[in-house]
N, C-alpha and C positions, 0 to 999 in steps of 0.2 A: 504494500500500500504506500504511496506517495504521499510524500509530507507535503502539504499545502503552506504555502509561504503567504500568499497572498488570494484572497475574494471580495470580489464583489458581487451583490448581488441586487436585483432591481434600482439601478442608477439613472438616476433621470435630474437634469441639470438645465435650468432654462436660462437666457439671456433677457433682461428686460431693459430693451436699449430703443423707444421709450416704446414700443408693443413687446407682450412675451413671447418668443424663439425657442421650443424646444431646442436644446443642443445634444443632450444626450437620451437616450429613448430607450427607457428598462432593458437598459444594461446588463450584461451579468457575465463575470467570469472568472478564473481564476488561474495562478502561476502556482505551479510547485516548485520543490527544491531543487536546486541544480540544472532547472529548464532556462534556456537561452530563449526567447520570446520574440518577436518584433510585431510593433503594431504597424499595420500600412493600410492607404484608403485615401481617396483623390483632395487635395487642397480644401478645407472647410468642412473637412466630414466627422469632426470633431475628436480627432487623433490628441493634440495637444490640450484639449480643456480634460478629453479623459486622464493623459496623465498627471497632470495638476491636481484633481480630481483624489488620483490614488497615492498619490505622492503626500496628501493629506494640507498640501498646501492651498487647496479652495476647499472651504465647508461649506460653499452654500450649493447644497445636493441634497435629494431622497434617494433613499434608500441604504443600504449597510454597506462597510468595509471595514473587514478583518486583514491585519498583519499578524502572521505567528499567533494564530487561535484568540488573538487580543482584537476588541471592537475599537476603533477607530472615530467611530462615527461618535457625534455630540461629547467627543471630550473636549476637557477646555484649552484653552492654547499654549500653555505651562504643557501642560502632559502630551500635545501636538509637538511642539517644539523637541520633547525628548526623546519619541518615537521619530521622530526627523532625522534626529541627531544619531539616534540609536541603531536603528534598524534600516535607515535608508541610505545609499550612497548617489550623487547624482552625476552625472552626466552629461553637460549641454551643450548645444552646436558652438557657443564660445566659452571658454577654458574658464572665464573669470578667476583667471588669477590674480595676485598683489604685486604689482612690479615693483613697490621697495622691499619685499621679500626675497629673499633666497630660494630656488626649488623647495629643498629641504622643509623652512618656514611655512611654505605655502600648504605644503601637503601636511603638517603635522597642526596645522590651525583646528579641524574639525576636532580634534583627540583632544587639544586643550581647553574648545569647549564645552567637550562633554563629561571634563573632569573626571575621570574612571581612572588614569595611571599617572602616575609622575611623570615630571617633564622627560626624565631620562627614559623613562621606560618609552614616553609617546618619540620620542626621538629616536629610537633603536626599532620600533617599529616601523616609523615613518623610511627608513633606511630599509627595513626589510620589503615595503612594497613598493623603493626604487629599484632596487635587485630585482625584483620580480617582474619586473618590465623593463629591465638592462637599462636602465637611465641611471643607473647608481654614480656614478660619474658626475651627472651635469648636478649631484647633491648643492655645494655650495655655489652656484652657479645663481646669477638673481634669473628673474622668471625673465626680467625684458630682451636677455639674452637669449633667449631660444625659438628656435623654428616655428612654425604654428601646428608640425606633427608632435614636435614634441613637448610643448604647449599641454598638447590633448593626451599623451602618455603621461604628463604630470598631471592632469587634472583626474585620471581614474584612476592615479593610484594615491591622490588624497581622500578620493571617492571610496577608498579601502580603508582606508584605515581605521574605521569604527567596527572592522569587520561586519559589516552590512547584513544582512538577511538579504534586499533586496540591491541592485544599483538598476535604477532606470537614465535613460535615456533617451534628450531630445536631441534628433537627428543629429547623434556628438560625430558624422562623419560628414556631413552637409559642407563643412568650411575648408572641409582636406581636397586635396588633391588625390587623385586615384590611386596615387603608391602609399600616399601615410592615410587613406583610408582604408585601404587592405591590410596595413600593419594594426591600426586600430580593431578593423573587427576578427581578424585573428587572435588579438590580447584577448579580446573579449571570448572567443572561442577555448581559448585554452584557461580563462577560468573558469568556464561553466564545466569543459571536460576533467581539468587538472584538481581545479578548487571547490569543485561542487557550487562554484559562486551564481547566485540564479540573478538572472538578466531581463528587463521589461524594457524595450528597446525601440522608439516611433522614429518610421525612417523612410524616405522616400526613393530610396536606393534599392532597387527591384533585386540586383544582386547579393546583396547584403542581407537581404527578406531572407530571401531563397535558399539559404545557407546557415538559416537559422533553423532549432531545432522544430518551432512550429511558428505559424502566420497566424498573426488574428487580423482579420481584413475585415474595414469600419465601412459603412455609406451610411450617409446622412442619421449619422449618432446612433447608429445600432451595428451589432456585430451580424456580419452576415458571415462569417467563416473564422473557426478558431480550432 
């Protein structure tokens, strides 16, 4: 039996800009452990408000979401903030890194705010998931100094280092070039097969889909294929 990492179930999400827009339309699905995922489905079909959605970072939705058998849904934003922090790692089309940071800094920020280990400890980890993506090297290196592949190799392995449950992902290959987009979603490949790391991934990259462990394909705020 598969560990469920992540559900949703009857998701319905309206825009009131100034008539109300269904956005999303009884929703329902869910990610288990160590599944690589990608969501895909044409421009406006509400790929991105889903993952906001799940990502716990929009509350204004019906119906439930569970992380890790924990309900998600109408907690207050003290206990959103921790499950943020805790369980989710992100990944977006730009790296939002700190250019008066160092690699190193930038990637061990999430660990120091989630206060769980000492500096030392967040700093031997933050080192252990530069290694893990061979950027161990560019560690004291400031962030303004690097490529925009490698940019995005630092940004998912800050995105580790809370040891995540989940890392999602908005189109984190969209800004790359073909060659450090293929190194990206191989990273991503070999932690879902090496690390058991499970993956929620919105991409408009048909290759990238395709190469992922399953497709969940959206129209107009409903899943028609998962």
């Amino acid at each position: 039996m598969s560990e469920v990492i992540l559900q949703a179930t009857h998701i319905k999400k309206y825009f009131h800009d100034p008539v109300t827009v269904p956005v999303l339309n009884d929703l329902s699905l869910s990610v288990n452990k160590g599944e690589f995922v990608s969501v895909v489905g044409k421009s406006g079909c509400g790929k991105s408000t889903l993952l906001y959605v799940l990502s716990t970072m929009d509350t204004d939705y019906e119906g439930e979401l569970w992380i890790e058998q924990e309900l998600v849904t109408g907690q207050k934003e003290k206990q959103l903030a921790r499950i943020r922090n805790e369980k989710i790692g992100f990944v977006f089309q730009f790296h939002y890194l700190l250019n008066e940071f160092s690699v190193l800094k930038n990637v061990m920020l999430p660990g120091l705010k989630l206060n769980k280990y000492s500096a030392e400890e967040i700093e031997h980890r933050a080192m252990e998931r530069l290694k893990m993506l061979y950027i161990d090297d560019l560690a004291l290196k400031g962030a303004n100094q690097l490529s925009g592949g490698q940019k995005q190799r630092v940004a998912i392995a800050r995105a580790l280092i809370n040891d995540p449950a989940i890392i999602m992902g908005d189109e984190p290959t969209g800004n790359l070039d073909k060659k450090n987009g293929q190194i990206v979603f191989d990273i991503f490949k070999e932690l879902a097969t090496q690390y058991h790391q499970t993956l929620l991934v919105v991409t408009h990259d048909t290759e990238f889909a395709q190469n992922t462990n399953r497709i969940i394909e959206m129209e107009d705020g409903k899943v028609i294929r998962q």
